[in-house]
Structures are given as C-alpha cells and as structure tokens.
N, C-alpha and C positions, 0 to 999 in steps of 0.2 A: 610276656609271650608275644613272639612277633605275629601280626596277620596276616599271615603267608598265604592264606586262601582271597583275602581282598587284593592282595599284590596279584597274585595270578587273575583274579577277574579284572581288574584293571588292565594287566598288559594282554589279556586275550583280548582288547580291543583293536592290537596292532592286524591284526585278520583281516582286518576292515582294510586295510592301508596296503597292503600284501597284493593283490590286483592292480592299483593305484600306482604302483614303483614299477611293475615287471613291462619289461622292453615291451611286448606286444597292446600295453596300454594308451590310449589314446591321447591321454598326458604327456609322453614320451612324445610326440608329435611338435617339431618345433616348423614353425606356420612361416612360409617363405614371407620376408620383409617387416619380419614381428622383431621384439629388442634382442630377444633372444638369437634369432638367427642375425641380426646385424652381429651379436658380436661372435658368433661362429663364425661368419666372414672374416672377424679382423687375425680372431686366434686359432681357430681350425675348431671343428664338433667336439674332436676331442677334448679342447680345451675348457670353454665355458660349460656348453651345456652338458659334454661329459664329466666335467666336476662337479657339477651341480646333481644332475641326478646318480653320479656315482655315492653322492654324503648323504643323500636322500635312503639310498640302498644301503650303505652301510650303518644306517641308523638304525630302518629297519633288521636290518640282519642281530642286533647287538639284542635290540630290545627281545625278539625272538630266543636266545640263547639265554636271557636275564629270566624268560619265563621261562625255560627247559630246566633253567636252576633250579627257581622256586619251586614248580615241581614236584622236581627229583626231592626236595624236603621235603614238602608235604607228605609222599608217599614213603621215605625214608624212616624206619622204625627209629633206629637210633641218629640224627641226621648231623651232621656239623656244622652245629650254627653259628659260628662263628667264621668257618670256610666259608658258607655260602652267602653268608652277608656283606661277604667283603669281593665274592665273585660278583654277585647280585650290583653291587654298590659301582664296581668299578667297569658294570657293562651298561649301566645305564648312566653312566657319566659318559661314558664315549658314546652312545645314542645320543646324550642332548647335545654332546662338541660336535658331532656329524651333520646334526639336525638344524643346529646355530650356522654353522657352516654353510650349506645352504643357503637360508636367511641371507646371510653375509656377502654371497657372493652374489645372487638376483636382486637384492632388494633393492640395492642404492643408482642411483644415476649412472650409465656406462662408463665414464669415464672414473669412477670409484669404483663399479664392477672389475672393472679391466684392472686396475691400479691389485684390488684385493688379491686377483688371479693370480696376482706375478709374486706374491707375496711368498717365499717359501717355508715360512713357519710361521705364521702371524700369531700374535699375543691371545693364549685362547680365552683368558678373561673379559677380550676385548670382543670376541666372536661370540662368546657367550652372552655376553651384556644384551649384544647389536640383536642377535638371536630372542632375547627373552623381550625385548623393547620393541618389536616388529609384532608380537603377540600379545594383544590387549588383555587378553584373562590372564598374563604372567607378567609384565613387566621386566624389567635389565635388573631388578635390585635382587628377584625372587630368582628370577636365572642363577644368578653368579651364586647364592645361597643353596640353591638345588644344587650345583656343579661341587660346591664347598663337602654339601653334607656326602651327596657319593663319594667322595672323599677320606671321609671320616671325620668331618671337621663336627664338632657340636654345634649347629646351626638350628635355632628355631623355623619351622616354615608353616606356613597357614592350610594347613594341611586338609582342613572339610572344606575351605574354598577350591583350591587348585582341586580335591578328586570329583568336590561338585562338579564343575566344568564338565567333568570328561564322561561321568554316568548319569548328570541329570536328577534334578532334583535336588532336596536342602540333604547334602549327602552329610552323615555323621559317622568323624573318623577319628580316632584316639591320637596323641599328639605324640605317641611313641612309633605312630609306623610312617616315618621320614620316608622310605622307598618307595609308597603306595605313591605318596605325593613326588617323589621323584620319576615314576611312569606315566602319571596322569600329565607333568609337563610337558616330560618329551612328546607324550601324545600330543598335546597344542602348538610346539614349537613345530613339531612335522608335519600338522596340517597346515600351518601357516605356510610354511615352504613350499607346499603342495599348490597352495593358494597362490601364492607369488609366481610360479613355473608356468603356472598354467595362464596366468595374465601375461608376462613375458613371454610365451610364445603365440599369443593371438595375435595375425597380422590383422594393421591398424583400419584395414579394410577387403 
C-alpha cells in the first residue's frame, strides 16, 4: 500500500516556497551590479535571470499538480493507482529537472553560466547530477537515482534520510514509498536554488 498521505504531507511543504517564487517577492529583485544582473547585461533579463526563476516557477508549478494528484487518490474511493503513480512519478521528475536546472544555470562561474544558457537542450543527466551535487543533504549520485526512479526505473534510494531532511527529526519511512523521498529532494534541490538566486543577486556592496 502506497503512503499517499506522507507524500501529500511532504509535498504540502511546497506552500512554504509559493511566496518565495511569485514575481512580487523580494528574491525576484536582482541588485544592480550583483553576478546576477552583470549577466542580464551581457544576455538581456529575460535571458539569465528569466531562465533561472522561470525553472524555479516551473518546479514549483509541477510539484503543486504531483500533490493535487495524490490527493485526488487519497479521497478517490476506488483510485487508479497505477495512473496516478505514474502521473505523480513523472511530475516530479520534471520538478527536480526544473529545480536542477536552476542549480545549473546560477551556480557556476559566469562564464560557464553564460556558456549553459546558450545550451539548447543540455544533457539532463548532466543538469541533474550538477543539480543534486550543489545540495549537501542529496548529493549528484542520489539526484540521478531520484530522477531514474520518477521514471520507473527500480532504484533503491535512502529514503528516512532524504525525508528526514525535509520534516525534521529521525524521520521513519518504509523503503517502498520511493516518491515520498522523491518530493522531499526536490524540496532541497529548490531551496538550494533559492539559496543561490538570492546570493547572485546581492550587489557586492
């Protein structure tokens, strides 16, 4: 039996993040002669920093829908669980590519920032990795494994660790509910990026 009600308490942490993303947020503020705004200079707003908190919003947006899934199960008498795991599975695979993304495109030195931008389909194992390896409580190995098992792939993942992280405390979680620990990543890979945005746009004085 899936824990469809730990998945939904887990991803009702994106709430938190939902202020955090929207345009009138004080994050969204990129600080004239911070990294962030040099490289709006080189490629125009829309480009950097609009990719960047556009993968931010779209991670958001995914994870939101992955909980309207679960859900609609939970409250669904007779539910299709096999539909919704595979809905569930493949929104929050594209939350943690959106989320990695991010990561990807602020973390690294401007002239590799700049170089990612221009990229037009870049290797998403490779976004992933970069993504879960910028976030100390997940690591590149456990990323690409999380991204696998949304997937459908049979990947083992450490699963009371990653949802510790996210709710605190020695959290104890059955080693069958792979998705629980697939929302608790994206939650860390998105605050990571949150974390990054916001150092990138603080001008240096």
């Amino acid at each position: 039996m899936r824990d469809l009600r730990r998945l939904v308490f887990v991803l009702d942490k994106v709430e938190r993040v939902v202020p955090l993303v929207a345009g009138s947020s004080g994050l969204a503020v990129v600080r004239e002669r911070s990294p962030l705004w040099a490289d709006d200079q080189r490629v125009g707003a829309a480009g950097m920093s609009g990719a960047v908190w556009g993968a931010l919003r779209a991670s958001v947006r995914c994870l939101q829908a992955a909980r309207r899934s679960a859900v609609r199960e939970v409250k669904a008498s007779e539910p299709d669980v096999g539909l919704e795991w595979v809905v569930q599975g493949a929104l929050l695979r594209r939350a943690l590519e959106w989320a990695c993304r991010a990561v990807w495109l602020v973390e690294p030195p401007r002239p590799e920032r700049l170089a990612n931008l221009a990229l037009e389909a870049p290797d998403p194992v490779v976004v992933v990795r970069r993504g879960g390896e910028s976030s100390p409580a997940v690591g590149a190995d456990v990323a690409q494994d999380v991204w696998l098992v949304c997937g459908g792939e049979p990947v083992e993942l450490p699963v009371a660790e990653l949802v510790g992280q996210v709710v605190g405390g020695g959290a104890r979680e059955r080693a069958d509910v792979p998705l629980v620990a697939a929302a608790a990543t994206v939650l860390m890979v998105l605050g990571r990026g949150l974390e990054l945005v916001k150092e990138r746009s603080r001008a240096p004085y």
